[in-house]
KEKOLGU-79718 format. One record per residue (C-alpha): x, y, z; residue number from 0; residue in three letters. Coordinates in Angstrom, 1 decimal. Each point is the difference from the previous one (the first is absolute). Example, Ala and Ser with C-alpha at 12.3 -4.5 7.8 and 13.67 -1.06 7.14 Angstrom:
2
[node [12.3 -4.5 7.8] 0 'ALA'] [node [1.4 3.4 -0.7] 1 'SER'] 
REM end
This chain:
423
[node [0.0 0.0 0.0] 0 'UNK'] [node [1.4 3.2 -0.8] 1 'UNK'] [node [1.0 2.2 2.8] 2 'UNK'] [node [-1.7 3.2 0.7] 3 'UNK'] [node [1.2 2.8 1.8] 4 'UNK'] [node [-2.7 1.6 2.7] 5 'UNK'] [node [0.6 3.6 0.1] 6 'UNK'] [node [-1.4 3.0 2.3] 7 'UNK'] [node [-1.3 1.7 -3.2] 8 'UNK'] [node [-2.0 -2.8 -1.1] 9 'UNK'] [node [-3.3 0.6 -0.3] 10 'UNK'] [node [-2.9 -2.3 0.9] 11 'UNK'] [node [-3.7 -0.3 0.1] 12 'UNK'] [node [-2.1 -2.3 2.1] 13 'UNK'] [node [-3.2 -1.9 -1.1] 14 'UNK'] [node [-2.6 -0.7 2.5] 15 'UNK'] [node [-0.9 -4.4 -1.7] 16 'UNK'] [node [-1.9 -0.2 3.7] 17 'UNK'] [node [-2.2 1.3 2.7] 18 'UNK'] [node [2.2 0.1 3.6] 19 'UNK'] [node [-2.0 -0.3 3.2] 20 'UNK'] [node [0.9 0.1 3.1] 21 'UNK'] [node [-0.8 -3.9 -0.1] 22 'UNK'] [node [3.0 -0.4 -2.3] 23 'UNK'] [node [2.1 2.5 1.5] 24 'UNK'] [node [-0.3 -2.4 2.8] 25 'UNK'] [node [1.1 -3.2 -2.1] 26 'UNK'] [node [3.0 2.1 -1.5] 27 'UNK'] [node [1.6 0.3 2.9] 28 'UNK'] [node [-1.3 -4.0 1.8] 29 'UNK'] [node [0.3 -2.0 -2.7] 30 'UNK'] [node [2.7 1.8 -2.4] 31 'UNK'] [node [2.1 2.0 1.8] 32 'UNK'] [node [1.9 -3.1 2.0] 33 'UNK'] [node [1.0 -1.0 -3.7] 34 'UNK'] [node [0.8 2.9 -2.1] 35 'UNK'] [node [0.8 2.3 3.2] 36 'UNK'] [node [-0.9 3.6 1.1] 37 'UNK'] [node [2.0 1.7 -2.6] 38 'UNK'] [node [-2.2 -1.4 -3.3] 39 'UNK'] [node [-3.4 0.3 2.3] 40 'UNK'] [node [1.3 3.4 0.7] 41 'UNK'] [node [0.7 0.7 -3.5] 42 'UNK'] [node [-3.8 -1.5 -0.9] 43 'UNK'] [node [-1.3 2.5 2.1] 44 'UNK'] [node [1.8 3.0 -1.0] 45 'UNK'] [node [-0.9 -0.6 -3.4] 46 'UNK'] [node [-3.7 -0.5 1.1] 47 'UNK'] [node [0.6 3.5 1.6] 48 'UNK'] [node [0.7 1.1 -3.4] 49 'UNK'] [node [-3.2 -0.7 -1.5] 50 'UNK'] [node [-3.0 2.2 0.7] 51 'UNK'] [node [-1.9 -2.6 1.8] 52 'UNK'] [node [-3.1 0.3 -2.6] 53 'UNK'] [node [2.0 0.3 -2.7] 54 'UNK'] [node [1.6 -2.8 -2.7] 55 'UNK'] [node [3.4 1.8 -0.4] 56 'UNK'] [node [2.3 2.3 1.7] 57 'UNK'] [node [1.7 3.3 -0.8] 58 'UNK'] [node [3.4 -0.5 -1.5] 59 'UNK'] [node [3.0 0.0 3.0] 60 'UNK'] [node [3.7 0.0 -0.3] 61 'UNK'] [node [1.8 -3.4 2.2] 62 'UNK'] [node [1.4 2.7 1.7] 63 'UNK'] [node [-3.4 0.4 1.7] 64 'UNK'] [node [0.1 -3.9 1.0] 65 'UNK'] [node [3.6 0.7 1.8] 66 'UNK'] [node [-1.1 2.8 1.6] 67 'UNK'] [node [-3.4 -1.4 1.7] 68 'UNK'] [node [1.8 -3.4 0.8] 69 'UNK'] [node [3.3 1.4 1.2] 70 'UNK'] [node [1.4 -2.6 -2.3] 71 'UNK'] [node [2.5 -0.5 -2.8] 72 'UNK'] [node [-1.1 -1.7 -3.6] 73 'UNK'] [node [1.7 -2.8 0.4] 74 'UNK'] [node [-2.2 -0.8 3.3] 75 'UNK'] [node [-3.1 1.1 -2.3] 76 'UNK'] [node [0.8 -1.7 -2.5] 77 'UNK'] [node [0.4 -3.4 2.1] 78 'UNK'] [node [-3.3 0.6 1.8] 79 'UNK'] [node [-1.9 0.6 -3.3] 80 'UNK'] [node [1.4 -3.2 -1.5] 81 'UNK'] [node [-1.1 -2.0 3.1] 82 'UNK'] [node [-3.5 1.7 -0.6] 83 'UNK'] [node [0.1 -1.4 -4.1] 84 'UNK'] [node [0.9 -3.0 1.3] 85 'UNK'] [node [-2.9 -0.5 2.4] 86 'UNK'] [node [-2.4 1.2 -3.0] 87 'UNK'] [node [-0.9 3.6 1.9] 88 'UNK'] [node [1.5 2.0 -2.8] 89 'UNK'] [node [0.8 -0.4 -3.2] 90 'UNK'] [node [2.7 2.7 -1.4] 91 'UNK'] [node [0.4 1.3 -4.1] 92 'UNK'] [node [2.8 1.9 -1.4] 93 'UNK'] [node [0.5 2.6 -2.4] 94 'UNK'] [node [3.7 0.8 -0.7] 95 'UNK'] [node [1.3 3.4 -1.3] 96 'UNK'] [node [2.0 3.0 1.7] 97 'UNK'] [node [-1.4 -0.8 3.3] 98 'UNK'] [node [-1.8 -3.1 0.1] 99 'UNK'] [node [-4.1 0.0 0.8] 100 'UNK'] [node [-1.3 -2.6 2.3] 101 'UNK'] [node [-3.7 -1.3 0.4] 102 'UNK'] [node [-0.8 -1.6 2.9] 103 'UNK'] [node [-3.6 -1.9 0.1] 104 'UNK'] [node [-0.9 -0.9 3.3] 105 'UNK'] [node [-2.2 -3.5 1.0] 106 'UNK'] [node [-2.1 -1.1 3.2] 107 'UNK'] [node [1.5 -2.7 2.7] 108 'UNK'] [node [-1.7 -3.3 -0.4] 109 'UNK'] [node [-2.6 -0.5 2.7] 110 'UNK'] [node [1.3 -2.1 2.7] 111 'UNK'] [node [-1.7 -3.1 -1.6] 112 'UNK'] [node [1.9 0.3 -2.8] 113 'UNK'] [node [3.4 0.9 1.7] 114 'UNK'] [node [-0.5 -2.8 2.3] 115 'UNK'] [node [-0.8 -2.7 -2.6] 116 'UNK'] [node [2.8 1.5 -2.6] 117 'UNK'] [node [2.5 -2.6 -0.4] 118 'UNK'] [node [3.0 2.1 0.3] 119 'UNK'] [node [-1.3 3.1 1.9] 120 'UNK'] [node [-1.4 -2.3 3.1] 121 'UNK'] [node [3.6 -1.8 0.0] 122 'UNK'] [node [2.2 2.9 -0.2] 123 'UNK'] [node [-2.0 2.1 3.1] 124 'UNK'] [node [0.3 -3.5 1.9] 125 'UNK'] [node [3.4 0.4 -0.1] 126 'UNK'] [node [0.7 3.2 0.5] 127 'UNK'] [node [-2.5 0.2 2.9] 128 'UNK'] [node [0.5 -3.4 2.1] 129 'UNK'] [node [-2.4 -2.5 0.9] 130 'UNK'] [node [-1.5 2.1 3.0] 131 'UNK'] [node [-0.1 2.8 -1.8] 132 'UNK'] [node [-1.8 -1.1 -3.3] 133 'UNK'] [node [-2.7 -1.8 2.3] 134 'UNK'] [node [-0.8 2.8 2.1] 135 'UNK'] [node [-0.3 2.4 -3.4] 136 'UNK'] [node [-1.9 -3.2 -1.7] 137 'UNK'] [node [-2.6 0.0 2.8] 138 'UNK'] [node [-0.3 3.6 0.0] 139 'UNK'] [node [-1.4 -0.2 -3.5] 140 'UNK'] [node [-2.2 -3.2 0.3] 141 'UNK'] [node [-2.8 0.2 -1.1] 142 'UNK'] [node [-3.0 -1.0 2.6] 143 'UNK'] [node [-2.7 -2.3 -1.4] 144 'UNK'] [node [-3.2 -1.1 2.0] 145 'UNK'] [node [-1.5 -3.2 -1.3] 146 'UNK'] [node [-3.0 0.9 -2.1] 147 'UNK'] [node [-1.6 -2.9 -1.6] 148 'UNK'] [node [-2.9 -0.4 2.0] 149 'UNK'] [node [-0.5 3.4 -0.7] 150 'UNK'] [node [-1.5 1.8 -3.1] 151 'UNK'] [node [0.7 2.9 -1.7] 152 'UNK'] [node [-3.2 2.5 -0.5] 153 'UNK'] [node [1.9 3.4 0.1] 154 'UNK'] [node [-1.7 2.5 -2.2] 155 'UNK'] [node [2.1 1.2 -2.9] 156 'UNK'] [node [0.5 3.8 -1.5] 157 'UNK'] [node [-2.4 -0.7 -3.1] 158 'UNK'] [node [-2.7 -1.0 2.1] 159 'UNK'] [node [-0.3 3.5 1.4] 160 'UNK'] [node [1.0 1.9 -3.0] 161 'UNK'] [node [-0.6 0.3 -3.6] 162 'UNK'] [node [2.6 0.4 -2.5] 163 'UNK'] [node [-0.5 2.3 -3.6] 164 'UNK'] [node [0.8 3.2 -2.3] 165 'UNK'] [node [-3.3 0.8 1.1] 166 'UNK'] [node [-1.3 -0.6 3.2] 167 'UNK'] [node [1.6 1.2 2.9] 168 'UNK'] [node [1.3 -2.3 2.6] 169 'UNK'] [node [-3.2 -0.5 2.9] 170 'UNK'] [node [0.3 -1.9 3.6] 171 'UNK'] [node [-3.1 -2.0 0.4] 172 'UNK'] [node [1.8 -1.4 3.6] 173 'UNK'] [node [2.7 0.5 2.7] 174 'UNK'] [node [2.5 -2.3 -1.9] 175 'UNK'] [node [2.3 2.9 -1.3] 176 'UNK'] [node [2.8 -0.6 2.0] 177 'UNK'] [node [0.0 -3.9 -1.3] 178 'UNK'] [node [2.5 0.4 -3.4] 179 'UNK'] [node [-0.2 -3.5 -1.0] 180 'UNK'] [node [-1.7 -0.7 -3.5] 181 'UNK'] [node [-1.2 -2.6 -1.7] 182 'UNK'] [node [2.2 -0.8 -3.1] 183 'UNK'] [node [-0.7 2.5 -2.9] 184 'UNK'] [node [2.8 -1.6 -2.0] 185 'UNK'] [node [-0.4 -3.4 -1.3] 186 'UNK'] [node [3.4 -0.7 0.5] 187 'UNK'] [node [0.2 -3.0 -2.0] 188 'UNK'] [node [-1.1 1.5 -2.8] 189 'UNK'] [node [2.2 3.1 0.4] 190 'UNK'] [node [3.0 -2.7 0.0] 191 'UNK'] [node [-1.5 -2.2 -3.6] 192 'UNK'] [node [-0.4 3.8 -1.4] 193 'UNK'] [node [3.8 0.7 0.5] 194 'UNK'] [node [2.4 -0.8 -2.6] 195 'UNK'] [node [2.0 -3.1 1.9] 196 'UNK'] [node [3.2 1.2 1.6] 197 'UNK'] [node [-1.1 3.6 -0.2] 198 'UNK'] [node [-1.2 0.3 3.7] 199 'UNK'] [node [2.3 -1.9 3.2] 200 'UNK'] [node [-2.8 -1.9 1.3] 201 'UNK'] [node [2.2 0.2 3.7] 202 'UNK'] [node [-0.3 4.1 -0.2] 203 'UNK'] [node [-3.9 -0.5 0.4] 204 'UNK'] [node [0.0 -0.1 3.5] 205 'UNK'] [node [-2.9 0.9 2.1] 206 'UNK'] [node [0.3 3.2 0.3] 207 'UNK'] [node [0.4 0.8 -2.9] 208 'UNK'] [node [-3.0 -2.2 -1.3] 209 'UNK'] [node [-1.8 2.2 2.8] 210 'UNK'] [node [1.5 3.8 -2.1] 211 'UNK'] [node [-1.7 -2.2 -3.3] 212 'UNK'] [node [-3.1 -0.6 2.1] 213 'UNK'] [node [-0.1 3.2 1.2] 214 'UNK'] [node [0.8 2.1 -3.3] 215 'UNK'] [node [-2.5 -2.1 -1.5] 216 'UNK'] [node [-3.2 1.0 2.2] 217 'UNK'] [node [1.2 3.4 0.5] 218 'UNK'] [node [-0.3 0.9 -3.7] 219 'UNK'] [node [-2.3 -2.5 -1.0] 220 'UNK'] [node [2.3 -2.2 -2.6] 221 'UNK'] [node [-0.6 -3.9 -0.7] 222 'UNK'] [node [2.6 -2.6 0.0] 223 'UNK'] [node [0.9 0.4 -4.0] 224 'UNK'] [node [0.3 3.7 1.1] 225 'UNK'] [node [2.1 -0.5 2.2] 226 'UNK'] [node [2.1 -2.6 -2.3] 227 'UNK'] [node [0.2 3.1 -1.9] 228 'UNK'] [node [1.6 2.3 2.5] 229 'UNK'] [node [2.2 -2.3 1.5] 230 'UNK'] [node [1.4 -0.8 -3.7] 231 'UNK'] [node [1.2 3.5 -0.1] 232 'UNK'] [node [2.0 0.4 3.6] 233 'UNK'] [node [1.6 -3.5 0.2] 234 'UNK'] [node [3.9 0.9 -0.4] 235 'UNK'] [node [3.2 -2.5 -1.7] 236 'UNK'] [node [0.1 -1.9 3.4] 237 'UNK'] [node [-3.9 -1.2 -0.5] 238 'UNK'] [node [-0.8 2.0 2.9] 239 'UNK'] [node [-2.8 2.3 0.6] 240 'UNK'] [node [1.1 3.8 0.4] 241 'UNK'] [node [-2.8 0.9 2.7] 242 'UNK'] [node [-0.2 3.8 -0.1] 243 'UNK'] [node [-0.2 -0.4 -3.5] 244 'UNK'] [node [-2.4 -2.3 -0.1] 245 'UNK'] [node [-2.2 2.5 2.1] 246 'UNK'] [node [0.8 3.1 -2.6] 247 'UNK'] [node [-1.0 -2.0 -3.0] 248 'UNK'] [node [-3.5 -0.8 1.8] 249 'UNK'] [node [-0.7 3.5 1.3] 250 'UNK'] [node [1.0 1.4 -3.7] 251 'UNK'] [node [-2.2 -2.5 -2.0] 252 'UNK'] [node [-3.3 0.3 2.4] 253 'UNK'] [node [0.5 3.9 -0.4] 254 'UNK'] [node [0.3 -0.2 -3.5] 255 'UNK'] [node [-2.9 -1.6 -0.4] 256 'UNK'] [node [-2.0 1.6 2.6] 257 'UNK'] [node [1.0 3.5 -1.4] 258 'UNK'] [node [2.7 0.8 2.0] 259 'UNK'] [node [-2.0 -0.7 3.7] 260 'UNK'] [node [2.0 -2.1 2.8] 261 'UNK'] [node [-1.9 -3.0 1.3] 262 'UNK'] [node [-3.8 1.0 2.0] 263 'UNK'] [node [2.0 0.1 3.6] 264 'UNK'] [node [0.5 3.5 -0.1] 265 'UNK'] [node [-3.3 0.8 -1.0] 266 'UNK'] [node [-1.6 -2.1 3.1] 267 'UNK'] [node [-0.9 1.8 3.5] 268 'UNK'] [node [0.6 -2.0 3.9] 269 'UNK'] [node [-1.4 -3.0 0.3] 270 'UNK'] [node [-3.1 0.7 1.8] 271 'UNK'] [node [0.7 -2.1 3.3] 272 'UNK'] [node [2.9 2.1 0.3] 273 'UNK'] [node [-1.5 3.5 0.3] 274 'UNK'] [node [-0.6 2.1 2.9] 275 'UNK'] [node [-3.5 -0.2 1.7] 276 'UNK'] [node [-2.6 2.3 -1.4] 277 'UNK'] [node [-0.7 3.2 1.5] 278 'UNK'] [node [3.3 1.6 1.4] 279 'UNK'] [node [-0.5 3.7 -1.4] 280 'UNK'] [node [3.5 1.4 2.0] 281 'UNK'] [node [2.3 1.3 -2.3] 282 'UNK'] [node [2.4 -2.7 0.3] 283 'UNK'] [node [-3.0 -2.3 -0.8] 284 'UNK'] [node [-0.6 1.9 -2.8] 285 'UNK'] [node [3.3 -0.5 -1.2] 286 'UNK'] [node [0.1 -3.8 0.1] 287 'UNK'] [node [-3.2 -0.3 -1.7] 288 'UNK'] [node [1.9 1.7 -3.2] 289 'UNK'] [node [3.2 -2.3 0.1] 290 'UNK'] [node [-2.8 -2.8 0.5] 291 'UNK'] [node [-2.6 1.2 -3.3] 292 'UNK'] [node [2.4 0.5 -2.4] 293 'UNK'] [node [2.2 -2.0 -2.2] 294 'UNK'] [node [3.6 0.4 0.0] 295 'UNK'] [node [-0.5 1.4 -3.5] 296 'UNK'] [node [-1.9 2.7 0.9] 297 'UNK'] [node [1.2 1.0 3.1] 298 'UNK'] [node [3.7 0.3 -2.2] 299 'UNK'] [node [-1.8 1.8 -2.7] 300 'UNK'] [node [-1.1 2.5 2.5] 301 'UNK'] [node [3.6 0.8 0.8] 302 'UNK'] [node [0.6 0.7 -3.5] 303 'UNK'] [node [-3.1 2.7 0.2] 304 'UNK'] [node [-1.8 -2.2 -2.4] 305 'UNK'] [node [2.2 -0.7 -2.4] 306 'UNK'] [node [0.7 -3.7 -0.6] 307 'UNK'] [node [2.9 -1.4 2.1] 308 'UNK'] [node [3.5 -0.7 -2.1] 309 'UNK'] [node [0.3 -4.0 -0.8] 310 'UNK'] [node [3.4 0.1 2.3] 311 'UNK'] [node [-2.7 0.5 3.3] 312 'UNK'] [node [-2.9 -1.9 -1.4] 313 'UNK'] [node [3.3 -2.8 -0.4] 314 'UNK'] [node [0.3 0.6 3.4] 315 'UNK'] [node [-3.8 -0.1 1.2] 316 'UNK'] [node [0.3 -3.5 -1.6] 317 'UNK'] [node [2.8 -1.3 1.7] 318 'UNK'] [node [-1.6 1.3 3.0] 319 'UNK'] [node [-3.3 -1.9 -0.5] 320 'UNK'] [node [1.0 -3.0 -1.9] 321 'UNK'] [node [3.4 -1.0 1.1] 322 'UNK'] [node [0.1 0.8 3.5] 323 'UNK'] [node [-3.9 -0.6 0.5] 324 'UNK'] [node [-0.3 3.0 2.2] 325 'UNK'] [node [-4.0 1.1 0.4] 326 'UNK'] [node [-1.0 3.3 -2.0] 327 'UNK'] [node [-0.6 2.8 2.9] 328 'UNK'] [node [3.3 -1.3 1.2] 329 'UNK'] [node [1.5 1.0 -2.9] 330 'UNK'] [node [-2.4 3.2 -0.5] 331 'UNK'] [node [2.1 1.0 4.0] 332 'UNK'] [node [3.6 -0.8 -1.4] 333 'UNK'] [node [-0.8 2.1 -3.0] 334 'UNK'] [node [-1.0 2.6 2.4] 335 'UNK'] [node [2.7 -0.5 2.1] 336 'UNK'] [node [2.9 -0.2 -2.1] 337 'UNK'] [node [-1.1 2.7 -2.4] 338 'UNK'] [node [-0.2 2.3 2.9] 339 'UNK'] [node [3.3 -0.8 1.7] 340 'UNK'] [node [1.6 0.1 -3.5] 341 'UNK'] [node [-0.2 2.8 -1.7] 342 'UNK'] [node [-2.6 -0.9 -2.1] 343 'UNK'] [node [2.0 -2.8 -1.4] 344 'UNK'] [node [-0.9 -4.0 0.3] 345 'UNK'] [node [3.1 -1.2 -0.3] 346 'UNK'] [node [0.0 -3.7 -0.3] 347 'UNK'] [node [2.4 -1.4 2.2] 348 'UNK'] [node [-1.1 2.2 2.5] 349 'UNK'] [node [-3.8 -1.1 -0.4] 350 'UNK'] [node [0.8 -3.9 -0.2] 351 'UNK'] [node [2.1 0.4 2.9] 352 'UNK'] [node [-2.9 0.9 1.8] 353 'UNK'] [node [-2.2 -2.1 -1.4] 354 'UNK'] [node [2.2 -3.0 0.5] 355 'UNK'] [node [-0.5 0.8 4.0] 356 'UNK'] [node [-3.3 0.8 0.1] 357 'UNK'] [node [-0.9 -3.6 -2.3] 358 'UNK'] [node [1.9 -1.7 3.3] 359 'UNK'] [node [-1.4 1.6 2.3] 360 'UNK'] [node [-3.6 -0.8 -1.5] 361 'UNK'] [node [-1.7 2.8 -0.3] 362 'UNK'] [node [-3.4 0.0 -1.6] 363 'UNK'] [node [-1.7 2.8 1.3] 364 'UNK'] [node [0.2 3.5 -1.1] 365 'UNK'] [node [0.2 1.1 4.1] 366 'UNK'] [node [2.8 -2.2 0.0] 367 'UNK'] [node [2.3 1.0 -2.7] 368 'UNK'] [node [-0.8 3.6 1.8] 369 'UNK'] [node [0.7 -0.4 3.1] 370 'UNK'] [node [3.6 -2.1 -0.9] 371 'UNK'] [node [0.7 3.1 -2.2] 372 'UNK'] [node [-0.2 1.8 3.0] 373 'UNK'] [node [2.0 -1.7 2.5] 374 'UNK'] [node [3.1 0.0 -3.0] 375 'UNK'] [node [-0.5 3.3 -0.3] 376 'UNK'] [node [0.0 0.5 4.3] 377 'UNK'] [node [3.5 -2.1 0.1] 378 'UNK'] [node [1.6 2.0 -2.7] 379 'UNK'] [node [-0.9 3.1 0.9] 380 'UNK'] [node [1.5 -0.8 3.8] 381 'UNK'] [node [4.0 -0.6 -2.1] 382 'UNK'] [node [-0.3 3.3 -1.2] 383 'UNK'] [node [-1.6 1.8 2.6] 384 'UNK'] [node [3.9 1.2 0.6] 385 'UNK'] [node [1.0 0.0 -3.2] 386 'UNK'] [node [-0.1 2.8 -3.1] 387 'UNK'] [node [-1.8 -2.2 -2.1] 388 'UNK'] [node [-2.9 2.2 -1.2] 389 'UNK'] [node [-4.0 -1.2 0.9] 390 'UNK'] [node [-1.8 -2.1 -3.2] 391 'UNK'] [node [-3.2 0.9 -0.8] 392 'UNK'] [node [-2.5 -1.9 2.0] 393 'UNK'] [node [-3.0 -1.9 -1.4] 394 'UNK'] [node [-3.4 2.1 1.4] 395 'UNK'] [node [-1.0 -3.2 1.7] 396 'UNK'] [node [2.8 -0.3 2.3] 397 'UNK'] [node [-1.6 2.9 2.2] 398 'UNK'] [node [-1.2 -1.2 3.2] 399 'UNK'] [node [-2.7 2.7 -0.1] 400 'UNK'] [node [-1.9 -1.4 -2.8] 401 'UNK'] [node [-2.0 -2.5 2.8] 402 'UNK'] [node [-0.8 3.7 1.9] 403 'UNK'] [node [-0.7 1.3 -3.2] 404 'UNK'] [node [2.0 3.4 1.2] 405 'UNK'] [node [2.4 1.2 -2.4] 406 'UNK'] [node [2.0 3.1 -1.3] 407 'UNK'] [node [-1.4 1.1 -2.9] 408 'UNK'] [node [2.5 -1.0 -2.1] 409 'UNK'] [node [-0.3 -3.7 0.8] 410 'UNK'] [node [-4.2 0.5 -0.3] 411 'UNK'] [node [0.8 1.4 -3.5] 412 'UNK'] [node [1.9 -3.2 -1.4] 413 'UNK'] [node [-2.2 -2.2 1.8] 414 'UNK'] [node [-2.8 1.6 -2.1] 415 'UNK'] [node [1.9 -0.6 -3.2] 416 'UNK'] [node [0.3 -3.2 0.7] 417 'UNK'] [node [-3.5 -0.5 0.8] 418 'UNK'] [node [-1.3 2.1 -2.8] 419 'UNK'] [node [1.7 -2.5 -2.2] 420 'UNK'] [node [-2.1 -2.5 0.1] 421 'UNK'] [node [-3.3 1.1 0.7] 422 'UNK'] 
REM end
């Protein structure tokens, strides 16, 4: 192999080929780290720091950059990233000229089912670890199984309590919403017989991703041959289906046939069983009642004194409701919230940042996603009580006086705009 030369100057750019959660964070450093060692995991992270979390690739950065954050020569990075290509967590190209240009695409950790029944993986962390060791991180990761065959299964699934079409919106007709599980919408048998053979890995269909197929597939309304059809165009040289792209290419064919429109989730109000009781006429009542009677759509639109959102936020409203499943006056209060406290801006990482927390926290309610706002906002503001970081903005519901219903005039005059628009 010809030998390159790993300069300061060399540029690079990372590729985000995964999603990193805290789940797998965890794993990186269990299950990998005792083989490849804290240098490569610290390397994988770095480079993860690189990437905008919501986004597929980073700006470009100088190796220089790399020394500096590790405190580091290239010879150690270039030993750490090696260990990581040869533990399949990144894959590196090369372009050679003046100063060489690097890409580096980064991939998940295998679950712990997977490390631990790999053939070399399971081995190699054996040895490096000890017997004691390796048991005691084995058990931590077992998974607990009751007995269930005298039992059966009559949990209500997703598409029992909603509808699915370009058309109609999305309606709860029970308290299952919080159950995701769905019947199968893909006939996956016939999505296999309607692949070319050796097109798709059969091993890369693994449940969860059969449950992003299932999902995408309800969401937007496609049948199995539809979904032949997507999948066709996202499955890359290794056989392996590209995920993220798999969910642009269905989001760009529904709205090109449905004129453009994002699937009927942002056009749906809360779930009736998970409004506020009738009759509370205080101001802050007043309030919740509007996150709670209108859709996400409108409430955005709004913002955008009537005009119709950009497709960057209405991305984003999608993400919001489809992906991460959060409840539509939730989303109508982090709009709210982060719109105020940002300058006007929704920028994403700061809204799915949130929204990550509030999704596992499990809040539902309008109320709820209002008064969490509130103690974040409390905690913050104590760090820079002493500080000369200026005051944000503050959304009108965070005033304590709304439940008294006396305020300065200032506060009653937003809290009429508010009100006015949407009576």
């Amino acid at each position: 192999m010809k030998l390159i030369t790993l300069l300061p100057a060399d540029k690079y750019v990372v590729v985000n080929k995964t999603m990193l959660t805290d789940k797998e964070r965890k794993n990186l450093i269990s299950l990998y780290e005792p083989i490849i060692g804290y240098a490569a995991v610290s390397l994988y992270l770095t480079l993860w720091r690189d990437l905008d979390r919501l986004e597929l690739v980073s700006m470009d950065y100088t190796h220089h950059h790399l020394m500096s954050l590790l405190k580091c020569d290239l010879d150690t990075i270039k030993e750490a990233r090696k260990s990581l290509e040869s533990v399949g967590l990144i894959k590196t190209y090369l372009k050679e000229g003046e100063l060489n240009s690097y890409v580096y695409e980064l991939y998940s950790p295998l679950s712990p089912k997977e490390f631990f029944n790999h053939p070399i993986f399971n081995v190699v962390l054996y040895n490096n670890l000890g017997k004691m060791e390796y048991e005691l991180l084995k058990k931590e990761y077992q998974e607990y199984k009751i007995e269930l065959k005298d039992y059966t299964d009559i949990t209500a699934t997703l598409d029992t309590s909603y509808k699915s079409s370009s058309n109609v919106a999305f309606n709860a007709i029970g308290k299952n919403e919080n159950n995701l599980a769905l019947q199968d919408q893909v006939d996956f048998d016939l999505l296999f017989s309607s692949l070319p053979k050796g097109l798709l890995n059969e091993r890369s269909l693994n449940k969860k991703l059969r449950e992003l197929i299932n999902n995408l597939a309800f969401v937007y309304n496609f049948d199995t041959l539809k979904m032949v059809e997507m999948i066709r165009l996202v499955i890359n040289e290794k056989g392996y289906i590209d995920k993220e792209n798999l969910r642009k290419m269905c989001r760009k064919y529904y709205q090109y046939n449905n004129n453009g429109k994002l699937p009927t989730l942002i056009y749906r109000t809360q779930p009736e069983y998970l409004k506020n009781p009738v009759g509370d006429n205080t101001n802050r009542g007043k309030i919740i009642a509007i996150f709670e009677n209108t859709t996400p759509y409108d409430f955005l639109k709004s913002k955008y004194k009537g005009s119709n959102p950009t497709s960057r936020d209405l991305k984003l409203l999608e993400t919001l409701l489809v992906d991460l499943n959060l409840k539509p006056a939730v989303v109508n209060v982090l709009i709210d919230y982060v719109l105020k406290k940002n300058d006007n801006k929704l920028n994403q990482a700061f809204v799915e940042t949130i929204a990550g927390q509030w999704k596992r926290m499990g809040i539902e309610t309008a109320e709820d996603a209002m008064n969490t706002a509130i103690r974040e906002h409390k905690k913050y503001s104590k760090k820079i009580t002493n500080s000369n970081v200026s005051k944000k903005a503050e959304p009108v519901w965070f005033n304590e006086k709304l439940e008294s219903e006396s305020m300065s005039q200032e506060e009653e005059q937003e809290l009429e705009s508010i009100l006015n628009k949407y009576k």
